[in-house]
C-alpha positions in Angstrom: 126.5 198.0 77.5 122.9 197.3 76.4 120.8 199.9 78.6 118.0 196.9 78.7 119.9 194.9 81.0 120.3 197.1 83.9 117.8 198.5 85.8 117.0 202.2 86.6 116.2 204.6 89.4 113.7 207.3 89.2 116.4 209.4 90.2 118.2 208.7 86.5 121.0 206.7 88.3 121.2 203.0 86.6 122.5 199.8 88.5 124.0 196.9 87.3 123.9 193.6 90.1 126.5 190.5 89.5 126.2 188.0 92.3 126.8 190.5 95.4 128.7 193.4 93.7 126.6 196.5 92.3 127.6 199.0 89.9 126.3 202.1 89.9 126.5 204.7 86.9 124.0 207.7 85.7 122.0 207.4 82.8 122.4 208.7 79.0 119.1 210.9 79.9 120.4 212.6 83.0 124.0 213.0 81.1 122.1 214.6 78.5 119.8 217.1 80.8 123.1 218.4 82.7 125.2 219.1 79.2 129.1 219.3 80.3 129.9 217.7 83.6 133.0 219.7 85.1 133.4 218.2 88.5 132.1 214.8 90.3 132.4 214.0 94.3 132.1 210.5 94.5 132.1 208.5 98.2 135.3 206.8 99.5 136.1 203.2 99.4 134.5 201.6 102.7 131.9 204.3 102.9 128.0 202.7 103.0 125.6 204.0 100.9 121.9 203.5 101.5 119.1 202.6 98.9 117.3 206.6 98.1 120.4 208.6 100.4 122.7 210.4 98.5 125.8 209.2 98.0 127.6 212.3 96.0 127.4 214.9 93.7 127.8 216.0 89.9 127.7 219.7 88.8 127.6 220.6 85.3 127.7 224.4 84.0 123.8 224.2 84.2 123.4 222.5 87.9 124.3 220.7 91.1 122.7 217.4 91.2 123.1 215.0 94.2 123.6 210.9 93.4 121.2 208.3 94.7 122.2 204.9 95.8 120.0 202.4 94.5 121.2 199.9 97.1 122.4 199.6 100.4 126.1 198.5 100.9 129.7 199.1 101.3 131.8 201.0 98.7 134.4 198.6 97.1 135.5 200.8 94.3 135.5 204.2 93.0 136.2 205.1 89.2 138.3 207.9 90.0 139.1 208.5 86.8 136.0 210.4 86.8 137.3 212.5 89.7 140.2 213.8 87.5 138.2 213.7 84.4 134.2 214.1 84.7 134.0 214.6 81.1 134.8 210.8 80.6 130.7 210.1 81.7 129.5 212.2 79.1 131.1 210.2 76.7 130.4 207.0 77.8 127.9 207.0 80.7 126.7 203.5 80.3 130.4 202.0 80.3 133.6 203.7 81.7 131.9 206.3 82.9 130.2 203.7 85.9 130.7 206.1 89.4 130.6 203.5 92.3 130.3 199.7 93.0 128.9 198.3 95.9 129.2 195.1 97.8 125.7 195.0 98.8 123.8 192.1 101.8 123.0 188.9 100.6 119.9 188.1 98.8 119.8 191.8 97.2 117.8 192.5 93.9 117.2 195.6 91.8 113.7 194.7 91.5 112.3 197.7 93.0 114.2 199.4 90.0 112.5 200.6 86.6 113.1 197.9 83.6 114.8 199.7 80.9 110.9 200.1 79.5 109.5 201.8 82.9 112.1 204.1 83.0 111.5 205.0 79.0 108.2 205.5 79.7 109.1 208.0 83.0 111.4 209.9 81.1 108.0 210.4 78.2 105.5 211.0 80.9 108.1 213.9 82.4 107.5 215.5 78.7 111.3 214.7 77.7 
């Protein structure tokens, strides 16, 4: 997937929005910074997440990290794949390695998100 169409949280979680359905994934730079991820808790199907709450968690050997929604909405999916497998969004965290997607309210954007530019530029001003 081209990381300049979707848009990114400060938080290093990326969001993708086609018509009312959300997918939510973490980015190459946070996959990166936690080195091998060995376990994922992801949010059922029906839960609601809300934009800046935490919706899960992924621990690598070097940390505990919680997940941040970038939208408000239900839970219509889970890639549990990445339940049995976390290693899976190492290797592709852009693509299979999604974590969540949301049916989110009517008229939702991910303008309040970083272009792929903004968030280049975050990740340079944090000295990474």
């Amino acid at each position: 997937m081209d990381p300049k169409s979707l848009r990114y949280a400060s938080t290093h979680e990326w969001a993708r929005l086609e018509g009312d359905i959300c997918t939510i994934g973490i980015t190459p730079f946070a996959v990166e910074q936690l080195t091998d991820v060995i376990y994922i808790e992801l949010p059922d199907v029906g839960d609601h997440v809300f934009a800046g709450d935490s919706f899960g968690e992924i621990e690598s050997v070097k940390a505990v990290s919680d997940l941040f929604s970038p939208v408000n909405g239900e839970v219509i999916e889970v890639n549990d794949k990445l339940v049995d497998d976390p290693s899976r969004i190492t290797a592709d965290p852009l693509g299979k390695g999604w974590l969540i997607k949301v049916k989110t309210e009517p008229g939702t954007t991910l303008d309040h998100l970083l272009t792929w530019e903004q968030y280049e530029k975050q990740i340079a001003s944090q000295g990474h």
